[in-house]
C-alpha positions in Angstrom: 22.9 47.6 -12.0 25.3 50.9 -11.2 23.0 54.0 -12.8 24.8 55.3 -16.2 26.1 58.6 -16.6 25.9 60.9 -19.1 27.8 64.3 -19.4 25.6 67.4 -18.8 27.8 69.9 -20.6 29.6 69.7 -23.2 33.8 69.9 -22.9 36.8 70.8 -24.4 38.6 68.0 -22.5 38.1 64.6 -24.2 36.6 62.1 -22.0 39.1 59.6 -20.2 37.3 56.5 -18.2 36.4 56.3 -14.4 35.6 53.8 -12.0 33.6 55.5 -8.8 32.1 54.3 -5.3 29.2 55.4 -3.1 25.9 55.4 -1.5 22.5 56.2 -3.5 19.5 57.5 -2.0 18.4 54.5 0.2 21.8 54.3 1.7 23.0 51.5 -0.3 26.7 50.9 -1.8 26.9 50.7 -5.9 29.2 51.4 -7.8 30.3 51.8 -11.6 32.5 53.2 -14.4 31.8 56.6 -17.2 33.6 58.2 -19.1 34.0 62.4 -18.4 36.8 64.9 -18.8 37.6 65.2 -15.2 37.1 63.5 -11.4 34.7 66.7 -10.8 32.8 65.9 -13.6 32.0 62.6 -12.3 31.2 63.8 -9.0 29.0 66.6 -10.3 26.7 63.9 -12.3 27.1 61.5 -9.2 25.5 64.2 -6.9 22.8 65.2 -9.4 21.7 61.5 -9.6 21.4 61.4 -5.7 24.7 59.4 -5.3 27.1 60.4 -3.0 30.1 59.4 -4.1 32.7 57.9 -1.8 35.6 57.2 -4.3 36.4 58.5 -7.6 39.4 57.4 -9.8 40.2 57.1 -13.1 40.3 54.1 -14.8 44.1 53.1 -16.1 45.1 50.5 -17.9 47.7 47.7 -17.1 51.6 48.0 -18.2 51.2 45.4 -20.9 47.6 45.6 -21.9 47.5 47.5 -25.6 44.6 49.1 -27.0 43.4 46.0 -28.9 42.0 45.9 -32.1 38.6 46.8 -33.2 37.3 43.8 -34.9 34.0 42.8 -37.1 32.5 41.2 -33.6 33.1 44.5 -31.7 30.9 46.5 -34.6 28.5 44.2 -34.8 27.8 44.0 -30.8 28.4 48.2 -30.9 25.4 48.1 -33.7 23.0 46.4 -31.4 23.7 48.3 -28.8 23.4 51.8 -30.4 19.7 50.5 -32.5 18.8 48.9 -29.0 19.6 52.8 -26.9 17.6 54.6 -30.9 14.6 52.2 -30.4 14.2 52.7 -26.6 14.1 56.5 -27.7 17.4 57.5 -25.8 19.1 60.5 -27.7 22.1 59.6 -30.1 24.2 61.4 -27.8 23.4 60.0 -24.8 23.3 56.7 -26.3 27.0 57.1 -27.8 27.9 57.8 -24.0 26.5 55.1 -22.4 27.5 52.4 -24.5 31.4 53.8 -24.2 30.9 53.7 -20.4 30.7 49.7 -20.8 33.5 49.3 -23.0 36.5 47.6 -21.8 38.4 48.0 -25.0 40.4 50.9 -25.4 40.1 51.2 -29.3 36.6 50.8 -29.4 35.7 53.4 -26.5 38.2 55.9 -28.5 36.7 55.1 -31.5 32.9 55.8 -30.4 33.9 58.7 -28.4 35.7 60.1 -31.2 31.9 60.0 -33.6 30.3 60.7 -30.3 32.2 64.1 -31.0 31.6 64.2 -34.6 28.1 64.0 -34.2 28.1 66.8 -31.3 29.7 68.8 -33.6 26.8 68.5 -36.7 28.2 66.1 -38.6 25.5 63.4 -39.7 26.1 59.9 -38.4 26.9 58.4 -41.9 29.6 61.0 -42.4 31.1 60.6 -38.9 31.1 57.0 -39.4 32.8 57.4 -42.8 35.7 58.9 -41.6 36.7 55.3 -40.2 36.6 53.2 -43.0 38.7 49.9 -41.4 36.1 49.6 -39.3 32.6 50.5 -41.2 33.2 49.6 -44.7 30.8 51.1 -47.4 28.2 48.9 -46.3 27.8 49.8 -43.1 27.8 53.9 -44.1 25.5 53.6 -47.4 22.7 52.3 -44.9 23.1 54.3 -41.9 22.8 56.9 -45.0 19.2 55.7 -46.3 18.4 55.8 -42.7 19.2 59.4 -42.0 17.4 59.9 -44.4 14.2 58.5 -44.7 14.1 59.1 -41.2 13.7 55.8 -40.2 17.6 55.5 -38.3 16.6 53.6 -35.3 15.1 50.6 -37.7 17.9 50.9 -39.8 20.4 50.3 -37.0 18.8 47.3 -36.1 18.2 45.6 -39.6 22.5 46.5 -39.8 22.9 44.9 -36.1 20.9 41.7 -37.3 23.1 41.4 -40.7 26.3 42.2 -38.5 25.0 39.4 -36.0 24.5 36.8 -38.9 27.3 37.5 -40.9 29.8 37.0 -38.0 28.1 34.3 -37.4 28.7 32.6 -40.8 31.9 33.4 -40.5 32.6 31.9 -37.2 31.4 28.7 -38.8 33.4 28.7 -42.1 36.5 29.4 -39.4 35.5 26.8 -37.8 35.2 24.4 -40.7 38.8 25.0 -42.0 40.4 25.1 -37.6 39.6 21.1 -38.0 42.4 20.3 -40.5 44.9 23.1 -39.7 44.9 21.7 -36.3 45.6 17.8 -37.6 48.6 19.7 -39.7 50.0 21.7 -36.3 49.6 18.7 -33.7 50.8 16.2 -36.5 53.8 18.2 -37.1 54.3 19.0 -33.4 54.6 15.3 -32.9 56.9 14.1 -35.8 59.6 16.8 -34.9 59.3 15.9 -31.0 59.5 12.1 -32.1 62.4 13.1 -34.6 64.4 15.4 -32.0 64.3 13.4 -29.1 63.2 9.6 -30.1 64.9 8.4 -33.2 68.4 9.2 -32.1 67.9 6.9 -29.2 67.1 4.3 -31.6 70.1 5.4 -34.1 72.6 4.5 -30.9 71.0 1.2 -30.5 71.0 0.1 -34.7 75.3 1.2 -34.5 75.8 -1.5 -33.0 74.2 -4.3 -35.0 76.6 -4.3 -37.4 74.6 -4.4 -40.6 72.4 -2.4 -42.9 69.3 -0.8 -41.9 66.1 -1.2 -44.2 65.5 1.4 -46.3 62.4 3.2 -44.7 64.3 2.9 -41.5 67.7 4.6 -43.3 65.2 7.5 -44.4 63.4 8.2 -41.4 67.1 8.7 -39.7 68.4 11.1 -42.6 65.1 13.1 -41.7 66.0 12.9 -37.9 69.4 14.0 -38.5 68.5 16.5 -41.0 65.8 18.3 -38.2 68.5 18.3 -35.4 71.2 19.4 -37.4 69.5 22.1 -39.9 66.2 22.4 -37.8 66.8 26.4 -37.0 67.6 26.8 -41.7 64.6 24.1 -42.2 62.2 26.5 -39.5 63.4 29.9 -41.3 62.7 29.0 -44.6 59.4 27.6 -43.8 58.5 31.1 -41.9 60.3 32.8 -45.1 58.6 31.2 -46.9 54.9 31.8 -45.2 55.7 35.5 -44.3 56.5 36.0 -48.4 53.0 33.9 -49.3 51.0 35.9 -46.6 53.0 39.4 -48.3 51.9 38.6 -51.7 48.7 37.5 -50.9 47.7 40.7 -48.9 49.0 43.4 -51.8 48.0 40.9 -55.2 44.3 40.8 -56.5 45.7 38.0 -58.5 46.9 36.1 -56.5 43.8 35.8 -53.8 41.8 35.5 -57.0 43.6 32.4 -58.1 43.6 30.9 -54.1 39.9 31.8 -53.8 39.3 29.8 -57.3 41.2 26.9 -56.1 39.4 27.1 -52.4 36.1 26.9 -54.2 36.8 23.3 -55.8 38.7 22.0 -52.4 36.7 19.0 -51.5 34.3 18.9 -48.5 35.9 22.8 -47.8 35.1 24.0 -51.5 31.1 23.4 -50.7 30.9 25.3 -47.5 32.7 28.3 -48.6 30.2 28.2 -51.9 27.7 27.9 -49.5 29.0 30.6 -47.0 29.4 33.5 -49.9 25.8 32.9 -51.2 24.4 33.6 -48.1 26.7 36.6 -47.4 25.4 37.5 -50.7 21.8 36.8 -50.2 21.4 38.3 -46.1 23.4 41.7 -47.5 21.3 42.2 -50.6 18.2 41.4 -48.6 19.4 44.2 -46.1 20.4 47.0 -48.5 16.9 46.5 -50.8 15.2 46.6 -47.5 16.5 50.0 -46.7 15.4 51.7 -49.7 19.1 51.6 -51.5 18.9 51.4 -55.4 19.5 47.9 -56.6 22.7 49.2 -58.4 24.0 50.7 -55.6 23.0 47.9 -53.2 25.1 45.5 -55.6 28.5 47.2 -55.1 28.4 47.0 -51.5 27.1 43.5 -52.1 30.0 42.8 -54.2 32.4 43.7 -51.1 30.8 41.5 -48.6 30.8 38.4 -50.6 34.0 37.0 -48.6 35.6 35.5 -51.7 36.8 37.4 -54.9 35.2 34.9 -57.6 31.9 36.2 -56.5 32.6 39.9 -55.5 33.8 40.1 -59.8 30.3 38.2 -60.7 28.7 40.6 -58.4 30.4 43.3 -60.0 29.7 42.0 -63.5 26.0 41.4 -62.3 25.3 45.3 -61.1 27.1 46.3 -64.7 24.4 44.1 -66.6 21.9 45.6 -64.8 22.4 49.4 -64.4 22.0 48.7 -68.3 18.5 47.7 -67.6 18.7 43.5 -66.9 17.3 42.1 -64.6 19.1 40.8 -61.8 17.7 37.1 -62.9 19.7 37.3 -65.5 22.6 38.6 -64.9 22.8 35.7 -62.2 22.2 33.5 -64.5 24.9 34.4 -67.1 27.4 34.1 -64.4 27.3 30.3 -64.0 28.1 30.1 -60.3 24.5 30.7 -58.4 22.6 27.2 -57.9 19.0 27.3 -59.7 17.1 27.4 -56.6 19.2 30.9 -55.7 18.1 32.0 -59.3 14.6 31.0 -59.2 13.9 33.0 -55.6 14.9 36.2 -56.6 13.4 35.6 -59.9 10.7 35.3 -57.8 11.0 38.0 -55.3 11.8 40.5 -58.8 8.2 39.6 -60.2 6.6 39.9 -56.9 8.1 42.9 -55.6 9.8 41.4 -52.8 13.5 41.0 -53.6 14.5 41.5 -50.1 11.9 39.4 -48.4 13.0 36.5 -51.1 16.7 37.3 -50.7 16.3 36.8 -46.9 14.6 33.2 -47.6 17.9 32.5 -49.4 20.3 33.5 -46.9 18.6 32.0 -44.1 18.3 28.5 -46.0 22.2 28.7 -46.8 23.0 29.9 -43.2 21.8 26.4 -42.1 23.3 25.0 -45.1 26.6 26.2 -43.8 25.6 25.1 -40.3 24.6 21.8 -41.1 28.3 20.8 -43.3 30.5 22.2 -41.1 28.8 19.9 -38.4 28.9 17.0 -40.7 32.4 18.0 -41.3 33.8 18.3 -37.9 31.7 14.8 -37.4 33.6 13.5 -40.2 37.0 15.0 -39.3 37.4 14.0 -35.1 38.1 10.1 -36.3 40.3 11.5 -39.4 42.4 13.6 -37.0 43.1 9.7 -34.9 43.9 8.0 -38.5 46.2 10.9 -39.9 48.2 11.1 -36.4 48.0 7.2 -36.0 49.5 6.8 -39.6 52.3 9.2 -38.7 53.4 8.0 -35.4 52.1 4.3 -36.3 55.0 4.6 -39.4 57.3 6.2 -37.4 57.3 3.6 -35.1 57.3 0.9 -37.3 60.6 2.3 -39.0 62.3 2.1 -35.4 61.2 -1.9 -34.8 62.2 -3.1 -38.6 65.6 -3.4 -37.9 64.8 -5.0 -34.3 62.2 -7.6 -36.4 65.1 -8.5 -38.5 67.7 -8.9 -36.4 65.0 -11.6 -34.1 64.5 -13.6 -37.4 68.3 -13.5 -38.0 68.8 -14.7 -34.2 66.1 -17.2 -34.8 
């Protein structure tokens, strides 16, 4: 593996990306990337590490290759990596460098350059971090907090990497549990309008000249044909119109994502793994906060946030109410209706016993393989679905055609 490098002095130049080339010490080729303000930055480091370098240029990106977006799977792997550099005792700095020297994402390197410099300047961690709130929520900050200070940052990082870790996790199965019938809807769609563009009106020519009414399912399969060739590009805008003004709406209205999360809920076969899904959100990031020494009030409004679904994140918020007034947290799950006895009865539990994170972990790792478990039964389930829904559609559609054909061979014979 190429030796990292790590910037000897600070600069006023912000670091850009380099690949380099050369021989080490034993007269063998490697070769790697950093990041530094300048090519003789790079060779400086290269020469003080016993590498002489051959070829040094910096690292540009393609004409049509963006930034990118920093997404919840880039922070979580960025979270092990940083607890992983803490633990092995490497300096904050120096860690923040290294990990950005193996980033191929623009946005992310930018972004942990741009703490990298925060934290060079004084600024604590949690406050460097907070200054990027689309991308460490108040989760993420109010336990690298408790970390700074209780001293205890490198085991910190990796209880958040581990929560990160799992709760992409769930969420890559709950995706994956509602792909299944999105996809039946695309591919059966994709098929009808092929089947209605291009097949029907070879069958339309044929039934003009028999002479004689077409049965009725037949008639109404041709209106739809003609309607899709003639008004296709009105029928396609108003259906995007109509999806970009849903997806509008749903973004800026509490409302109305509170009304689609209610129905989502009580969606058969989905409605169970996303009840199942926000439980264990709820469970793994209470377990994490109470582990890192965060106030159980405190620890229930980040709580609220990571829920995934509003109906919980406003019982979560109703819960931490109820108890900053001195309940206890059994209860106020309790009064809310929507936590399953067993859930109740373990942090019951863990209150009496002292161990509310320890209990609360239990919970979320039972309802992580809850969630595992029905989204395989689900996609189980849904493979021969997907055949029966498509075979309906296409089965009917072909049916339609050969009516008037059946007739006409019992009229003949």
């Amino acid at each position: 593996m190429a030796p990292a490098i790590s910037a000897t002095a600070k600069s006023t130049k912000p670091d850009v990306p380099f690949l380099w080339e050369g021989r080490d010490k034993r007269g063998q080729r490697v070769k790697g990337n950093t990041m530094a303000p300048d090519e003789a930055a790079v060779r400086s480091e290269l020469r003080r590490q016993g590498i002489a370098a051959s070829r040094v240029r910096r690292k540009r990106e393609g004409l049509f290759v963006s930034g990118g977006k920093v997404n919840a799977a880039d922070i979580a792997v960025f979270s092990r990596q940083l607890a992983t550099m803490l633990i092995a005792g490497i300096p904050m700095v120096q860690s923040f460098e290294i990990v950005a020297s193996g980033v191929d994402k623009p946005a992310l390197r930018t972004l942990i350059l741009a703490i990298k410099s925060d934290v060079e300047s004084g600024t604590s961690l949690y406050e460097a971090l907070a200054k990027h709130p689309l991308q460490f929520d108040d989760l993420f900050v109010n336990l690298v907090r408790a970390g700074e200070q209780a001293g205890a940052l490198d085991t910190l990082l990796d209880k958040i990497a581990t929560y990160k870790e799992k709760s992409e996790a769930t969420k890559k199965k709950v995706k994956k549990a509602l792909f299944y019938p999105a996809a039946v809807l695309i591919v059966a769609a994709i098929v009808t309008t092929v089947l209605m563009i291009f097949v029907i009106p070879e069958f339309q020519k044929l039934f003009q000249g028999f002479g004689a009414n077409l049965p009725a399912f037949t008639q109404f399969v041709i209106n739809m044909s003609n309607a899709v060739r003639h008004q296709g590009i009105w029928i396609a805008l108003v259906i995007g119109a109509a999806a970009w003004t849903f997806i509008y709406f749903k973004q800026r209205s509490r409302k109305m994502r509170e009304v689609l999360d209610r129905m989502s809920l009580k969606v058969p076969i989905i409605g169970p793994i996303l009840n199942k899904a926000a439980i264990a959100r709820y469970s793994r990031t209470l377990s994490t906060m109470f582990a890192a020494g965060v106030p159980l009030v405190e620890a229930l409004e980040s709580v609220a946030g990571a829920c995934g679904n509003i109906i919980y994140e406003n019982a979560v918020l109703k819960m931490r109410d109820e108890v900053a007034t001195g309940q206890r947290l059994q209860r106020a799950m309790e009064s809310r209706g929507i936590f399953p006895n067993m859930v109740v009865q373990m942090i019951a539990v863990g209150e009496e016993a002292g161990s509310l994170d320890e209990m609360a972990g239990k919970v979320a790792v039972f309802y992580e393989a809850e969630v595992d478990n029905a989204v395989d039964a689900m996609s189980s389930l849904l493979e021969p679905l997907i055949m029966v829904i498509l075979g309906v559609i296409v089965g009917g559609l072909v049916i339609a055609m050969y009516l008037p054909i059946f007739q006409l061979g019992n009229v003949v014979g």
